[in-house]
C-alpha positions in Angstrom: 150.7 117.3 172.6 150.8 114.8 169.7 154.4 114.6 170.5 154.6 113.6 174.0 151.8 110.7 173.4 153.5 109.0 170.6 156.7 109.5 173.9 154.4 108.1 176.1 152.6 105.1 174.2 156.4 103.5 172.6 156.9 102.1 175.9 153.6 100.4 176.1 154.1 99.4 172.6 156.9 97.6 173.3 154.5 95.5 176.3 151.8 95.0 173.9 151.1 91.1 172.7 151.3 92.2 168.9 153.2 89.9 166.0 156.4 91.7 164.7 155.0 93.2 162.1 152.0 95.1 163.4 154.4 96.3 166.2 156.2 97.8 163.9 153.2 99.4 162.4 151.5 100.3 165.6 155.0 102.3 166.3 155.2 104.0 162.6 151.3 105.1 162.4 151.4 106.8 166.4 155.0 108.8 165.2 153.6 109.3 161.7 150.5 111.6 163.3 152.9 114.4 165.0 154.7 115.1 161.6 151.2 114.8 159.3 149.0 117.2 160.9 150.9 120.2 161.5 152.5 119.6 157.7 149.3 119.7 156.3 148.0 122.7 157.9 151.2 124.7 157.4 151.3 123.6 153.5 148.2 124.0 152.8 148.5 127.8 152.6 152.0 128.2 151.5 151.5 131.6 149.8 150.9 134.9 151.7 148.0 135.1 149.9 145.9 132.2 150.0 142.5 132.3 151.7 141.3 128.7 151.0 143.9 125.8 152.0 144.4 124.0 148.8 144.3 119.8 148.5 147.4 119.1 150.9 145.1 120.5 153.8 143.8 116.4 153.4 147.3 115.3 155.2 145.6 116.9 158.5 142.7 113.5 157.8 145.6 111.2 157.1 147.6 111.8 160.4 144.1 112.0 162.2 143.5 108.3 160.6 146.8 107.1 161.4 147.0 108.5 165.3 143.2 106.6 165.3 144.6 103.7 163.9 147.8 103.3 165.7 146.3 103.7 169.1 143.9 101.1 168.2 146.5 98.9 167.4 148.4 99.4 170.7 145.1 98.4 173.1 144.1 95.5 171.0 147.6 94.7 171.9 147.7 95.7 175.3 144.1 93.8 175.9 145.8 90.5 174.6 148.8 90.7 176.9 146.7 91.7 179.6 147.5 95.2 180.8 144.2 96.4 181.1 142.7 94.2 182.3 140.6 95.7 185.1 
């Protein structure tokens, strides 16, 4: 699902009214959340044996913060160029 929204949104990123360089970060932080999540739930119980997930169980937060923060990017941009507007 995370997959086919980061799809979805680089086509709108591309429309949004945002300086090079937050672009370009807006892109990077909505890819960044597909690969995050699912790495930290799948290392953070590497060993057959593990019952607890162990400290890389945390990149799970960090791709949730970077979906929240790239999509936030990409409608402040889209509200400036005017594509949602109602």
């Amino acid at each position: 699902m995370l997959v086919l929204f980061g799809l979805v949104a680089m086509p709108y990123v591309d429309q949004a009214d945002l300086p090079g360089v937050l672009q370009v970060l807006a892109r990077v932080l909505i890819v960044a959340a597909p690969v995050l999540m699912p790495l930290g739930f799948f290392l953070s119980v590497v060993r057959p044996g593990d019952t607890r997930p162990n400290g890389l169980i945390r990149l799970t937060l960090l791709g949730g913060g970077c979906l929240a923060a790239g999509t936030l990017l990409l409608g402040v941009g889209l509200l400036r160029a005017g594509l949602l507007a109602a």
